[in-house]
C-alpha positions as CSV (number, residue, x, y, z in Angstrom):
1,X,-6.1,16.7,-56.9
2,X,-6.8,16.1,-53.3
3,X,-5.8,13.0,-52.9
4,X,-2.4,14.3,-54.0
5,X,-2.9,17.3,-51.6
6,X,-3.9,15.3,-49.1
7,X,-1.0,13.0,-49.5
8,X,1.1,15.5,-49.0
9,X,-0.5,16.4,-45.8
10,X,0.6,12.7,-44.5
11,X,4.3,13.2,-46.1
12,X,4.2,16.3,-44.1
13,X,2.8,14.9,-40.9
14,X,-0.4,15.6,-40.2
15,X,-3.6,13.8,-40.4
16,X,-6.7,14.1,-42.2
17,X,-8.5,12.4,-39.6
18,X,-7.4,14.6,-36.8
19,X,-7.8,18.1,-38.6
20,X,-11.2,17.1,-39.5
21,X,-12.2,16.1,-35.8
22,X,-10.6,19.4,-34.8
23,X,-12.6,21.1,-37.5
24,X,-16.0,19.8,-38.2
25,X,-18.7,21.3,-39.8
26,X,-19.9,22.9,-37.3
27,X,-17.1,25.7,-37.5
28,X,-18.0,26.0,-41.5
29,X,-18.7,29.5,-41.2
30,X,-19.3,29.6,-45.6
31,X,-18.4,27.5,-48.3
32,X,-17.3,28.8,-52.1
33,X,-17.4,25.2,-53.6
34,X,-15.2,24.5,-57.0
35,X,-17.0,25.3,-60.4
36,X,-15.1,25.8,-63.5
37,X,-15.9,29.5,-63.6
38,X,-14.2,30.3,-60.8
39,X,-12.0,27.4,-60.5
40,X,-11.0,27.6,-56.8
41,X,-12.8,26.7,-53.7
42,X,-12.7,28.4,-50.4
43,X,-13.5,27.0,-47.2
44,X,-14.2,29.4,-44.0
45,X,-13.6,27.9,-40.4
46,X,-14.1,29.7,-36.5
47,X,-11.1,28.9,-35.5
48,X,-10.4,27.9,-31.2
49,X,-9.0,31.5,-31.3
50,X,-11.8,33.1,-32.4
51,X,-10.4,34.2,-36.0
52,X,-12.3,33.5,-38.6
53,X,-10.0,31.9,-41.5
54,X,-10.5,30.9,-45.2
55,X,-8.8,28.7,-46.6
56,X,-8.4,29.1,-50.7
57,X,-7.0,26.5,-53.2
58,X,-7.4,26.2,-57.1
59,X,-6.2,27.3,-60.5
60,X,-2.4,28.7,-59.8
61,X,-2.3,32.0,-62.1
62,X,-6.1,32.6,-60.9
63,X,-5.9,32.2,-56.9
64,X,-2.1,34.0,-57.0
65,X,-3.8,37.0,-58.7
66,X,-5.7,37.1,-55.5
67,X,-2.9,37.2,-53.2
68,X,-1.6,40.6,-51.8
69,X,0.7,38.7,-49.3
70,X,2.7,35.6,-49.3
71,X,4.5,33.4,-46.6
72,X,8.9,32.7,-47.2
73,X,10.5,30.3,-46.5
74,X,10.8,31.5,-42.0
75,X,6.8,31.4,-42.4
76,X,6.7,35.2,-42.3
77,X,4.2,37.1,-44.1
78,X,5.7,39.5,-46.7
79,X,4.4,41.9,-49.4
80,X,3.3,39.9,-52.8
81,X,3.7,41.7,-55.7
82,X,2.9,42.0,-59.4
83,X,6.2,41.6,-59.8
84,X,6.8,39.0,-57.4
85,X,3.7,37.8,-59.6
86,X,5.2,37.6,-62.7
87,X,8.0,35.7,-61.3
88,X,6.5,33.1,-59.9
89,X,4.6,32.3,-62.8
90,X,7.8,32.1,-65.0
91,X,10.2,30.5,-62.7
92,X,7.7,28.3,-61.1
93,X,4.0,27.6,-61.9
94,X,5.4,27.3,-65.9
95,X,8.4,25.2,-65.7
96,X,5.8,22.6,-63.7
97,X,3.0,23.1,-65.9
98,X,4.8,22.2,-69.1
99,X,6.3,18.8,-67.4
100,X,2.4,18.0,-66.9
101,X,1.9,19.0,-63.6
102,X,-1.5,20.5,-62.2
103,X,-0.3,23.7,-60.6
104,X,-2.6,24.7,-57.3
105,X,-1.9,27.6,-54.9
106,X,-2.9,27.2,-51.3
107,X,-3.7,30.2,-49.9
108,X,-5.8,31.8,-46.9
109,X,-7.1,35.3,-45.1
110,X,-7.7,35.9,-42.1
111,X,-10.9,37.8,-40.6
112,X,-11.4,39.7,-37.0
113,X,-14.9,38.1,-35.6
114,X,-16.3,41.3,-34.7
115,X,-15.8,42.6,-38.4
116,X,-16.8,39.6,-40.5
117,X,-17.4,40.6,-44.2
118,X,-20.9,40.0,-46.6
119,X,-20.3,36.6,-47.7
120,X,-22.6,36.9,-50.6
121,X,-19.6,39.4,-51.9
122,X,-17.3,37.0,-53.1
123,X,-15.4,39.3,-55.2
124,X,-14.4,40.8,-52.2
125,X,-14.3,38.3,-49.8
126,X,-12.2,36.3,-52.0
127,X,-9.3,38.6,-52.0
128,X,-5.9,39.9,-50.2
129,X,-4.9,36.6,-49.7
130,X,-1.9,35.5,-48.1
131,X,0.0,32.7,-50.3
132,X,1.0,29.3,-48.5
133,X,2.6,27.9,-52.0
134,X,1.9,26.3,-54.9
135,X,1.7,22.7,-55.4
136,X,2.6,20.6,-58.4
137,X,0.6,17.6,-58.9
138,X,0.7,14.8,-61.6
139,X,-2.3,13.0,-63.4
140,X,-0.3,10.2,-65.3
141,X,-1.2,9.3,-68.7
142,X,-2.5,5.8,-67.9
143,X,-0.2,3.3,-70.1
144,X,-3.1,2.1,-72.7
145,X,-3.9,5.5,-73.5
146,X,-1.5,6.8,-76.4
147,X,-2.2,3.2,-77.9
148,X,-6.4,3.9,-77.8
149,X,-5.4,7.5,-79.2
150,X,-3.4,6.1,-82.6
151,X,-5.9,3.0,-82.8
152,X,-9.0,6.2,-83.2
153,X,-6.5,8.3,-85.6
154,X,-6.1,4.8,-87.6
155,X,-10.0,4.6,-87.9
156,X,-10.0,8.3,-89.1
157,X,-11.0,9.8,-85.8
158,X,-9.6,13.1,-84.8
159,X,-9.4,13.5,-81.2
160,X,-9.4,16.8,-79.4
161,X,-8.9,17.9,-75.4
162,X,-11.1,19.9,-74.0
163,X,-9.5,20.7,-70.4
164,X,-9.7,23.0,-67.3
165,X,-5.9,23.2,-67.1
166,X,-3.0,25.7,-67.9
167,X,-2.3,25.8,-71.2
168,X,0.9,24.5,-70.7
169,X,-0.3,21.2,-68.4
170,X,-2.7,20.6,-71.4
171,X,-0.1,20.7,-74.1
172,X,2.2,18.6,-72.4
173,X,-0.5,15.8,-71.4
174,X,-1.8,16.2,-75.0
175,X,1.7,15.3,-76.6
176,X,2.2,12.3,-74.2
177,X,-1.1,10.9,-75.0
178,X,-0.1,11.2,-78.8
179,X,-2.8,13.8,-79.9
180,X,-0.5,16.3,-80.8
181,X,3.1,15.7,-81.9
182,X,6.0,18.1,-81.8
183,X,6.0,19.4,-84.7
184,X,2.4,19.8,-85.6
185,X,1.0,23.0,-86.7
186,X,-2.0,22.2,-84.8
187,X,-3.7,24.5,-82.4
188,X,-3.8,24.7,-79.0
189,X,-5.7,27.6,-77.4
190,X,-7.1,29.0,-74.4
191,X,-11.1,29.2,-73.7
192,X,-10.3,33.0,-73.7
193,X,-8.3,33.0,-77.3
194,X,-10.9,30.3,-78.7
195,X,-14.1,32.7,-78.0
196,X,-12.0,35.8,-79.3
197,X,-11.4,34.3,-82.6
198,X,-15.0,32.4,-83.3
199,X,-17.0,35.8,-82.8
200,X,-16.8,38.6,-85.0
201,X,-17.9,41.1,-81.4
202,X,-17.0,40.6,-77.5
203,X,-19.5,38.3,-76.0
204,X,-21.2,38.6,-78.8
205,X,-22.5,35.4,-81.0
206,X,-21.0,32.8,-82.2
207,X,-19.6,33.4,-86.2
208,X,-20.3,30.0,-88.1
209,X,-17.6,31.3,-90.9
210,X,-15.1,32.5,-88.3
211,X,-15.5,28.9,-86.2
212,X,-14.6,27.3,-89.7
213,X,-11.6,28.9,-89.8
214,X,-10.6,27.5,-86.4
215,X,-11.7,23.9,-85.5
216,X,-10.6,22.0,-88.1
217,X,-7.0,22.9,-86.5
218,X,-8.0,22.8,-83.0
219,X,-6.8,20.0,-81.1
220,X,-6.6,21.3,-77.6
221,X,-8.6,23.5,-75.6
222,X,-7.2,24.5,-72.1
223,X,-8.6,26.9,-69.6
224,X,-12.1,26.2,-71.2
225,X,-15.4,26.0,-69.3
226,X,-18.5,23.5,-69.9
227,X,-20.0,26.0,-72.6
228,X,-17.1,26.1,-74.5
229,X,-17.6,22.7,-74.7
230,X,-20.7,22.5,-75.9
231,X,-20.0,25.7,-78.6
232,X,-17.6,23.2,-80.0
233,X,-19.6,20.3,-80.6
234,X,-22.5,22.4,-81.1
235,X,-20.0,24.2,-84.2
236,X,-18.6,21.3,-85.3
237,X,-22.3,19.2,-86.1
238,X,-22.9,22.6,-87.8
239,X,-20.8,23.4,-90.4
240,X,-20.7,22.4,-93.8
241,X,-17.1,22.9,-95.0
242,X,-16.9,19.0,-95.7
243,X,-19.0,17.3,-98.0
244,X,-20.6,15.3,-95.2
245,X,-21.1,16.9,-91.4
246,X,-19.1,15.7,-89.1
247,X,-19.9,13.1,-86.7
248,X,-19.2,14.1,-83.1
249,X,-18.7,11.7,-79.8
250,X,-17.7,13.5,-76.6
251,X,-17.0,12.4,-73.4
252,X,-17.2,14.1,-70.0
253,X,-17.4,13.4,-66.1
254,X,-19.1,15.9,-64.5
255,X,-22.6,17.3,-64.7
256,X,-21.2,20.8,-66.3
257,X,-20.5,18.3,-69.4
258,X,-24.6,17.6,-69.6
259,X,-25.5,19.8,-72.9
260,X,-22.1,18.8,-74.9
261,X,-22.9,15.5,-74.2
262,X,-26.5,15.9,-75.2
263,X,-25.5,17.7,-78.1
264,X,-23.5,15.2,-79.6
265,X,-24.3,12.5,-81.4
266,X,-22.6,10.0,-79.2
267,X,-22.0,10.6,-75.6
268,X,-20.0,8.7,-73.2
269,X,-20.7,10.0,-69.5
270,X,-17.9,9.1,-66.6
């Protein structure tokens, strides 16, 4: 994801190099670094004119419900606004999404120095955003992938995705890479959907019958976090709808993916 950002900040003109030396550290006034809770990142600088500015990227849908502003085409700030919302998510951030494009908005607020905000209240700090735009970036399917993915089918391996992305990047990827086809009846759910239909109460526990209803026709999971992750290979070792339990190998690259990797029986770490 940056490097395609930052790409784009060479196609555009500018240079890493120099913004960087114009902003070091230094002028960091606070961080928000990415997890995949919140699944944005904000950076807050001093700028030479004395506003203080952060500068917001991430998820598209999540960051754009954040924005009460947004910049047109003459870089003038107007209104932003549930409708405006709405139609930017179906003319824009979906179209991209299902070609297999990340979607990330770029966005940023402004503060006075004299009035600077608690920023240990990130609810509120990160919010009334102005929108710059949103970005479509692509992760290709490397060529020797779709080939690994029926060569693990042929040896009677089901694989499944378990992704951070938009429903609609993760479907897309999934069908390139051969894991689902177009007309499977397979599943392919949010984190949020997932978690409503494994537990019998809100936030309650996990329901090893109602989990058996699901998984054996789950094949990607999009918008999910590290512990739904681990709730599925934790799930899967645990049920005893087939004759033998299932064996489970997971793979992950980043230290969020520590306890479904632990959990499994085989773990590959990236």
């Amino acid at each position: 994801t940056e490097c395609g950002l930052l790409g784009f900040v060479g196609v555009l003109g500018g240079s890493y190099d120099e913004i960087r030396t114009r902003y070091p550290e230094e002028r960091f006034v606070h961080v928000y670094t990415f997890n995949s809770v919140r699944k944005n990142m904000s950076t807050v600088i001093r700028r030479p004119d004395s506003v203080v500015r952060m500068h917001t990227k991430g998820a598209s849908e999540i960051v754009l419900k954040k924005c009460k502003t947004i910049l047109n085409r003459n870089g003038d700030v107007i209104p932003f606004s549930n409708v405006d919302y709405d139609r930017l998510v179906q003319t824009i951030i979906e179209p991209m999404a299902c070609d297999g494009l990340r979607t990330i908005c770029v966005a940023y607020r402004d503060f006075t120095p004299d009035a600077l905000p608690d920023w240990d209240d990130e609810t509120n700090c990160v919010d009334q955003l102005t929108c710059i735009c949103i970005c479509g970036i692509e992760d290709p399917v490397r060529a020797e992938v779709p080939d690994a993915i029926a060569k693990c089918r042929n040896a009677g391996i089901t694989v499944r995705m378990v992704t951070g992305d938009n429903v609609n990047t993760a479907r897309s990827i999934a069908l390139k890479c051969g894991i689902i086809s177009p007309n499977d009846s397979f599943l392919v759910l949010e984190g949020k959907e997932f978690n409503r239909r494994i537990r019998s109460k809100p936030d309650g526990e996990v329901d090893q019958a109602l989990f058996d209803k699901v998984w054996p026709h789950l094949r990607v999971l999009a918008r999910s976090s590290p512990q739904d992750k681990y709730v599925l290979v934790r799930g899967i070792i645990a049920s005893k709808i087939n004759p033998t339990r299932e064996v489970v190998a997971v793979t992950g690259d980043g230290t969020n993916d520590g306890p479904a990797l632990k959990k499994a029986d085989v773990g590959f770490a990236m």
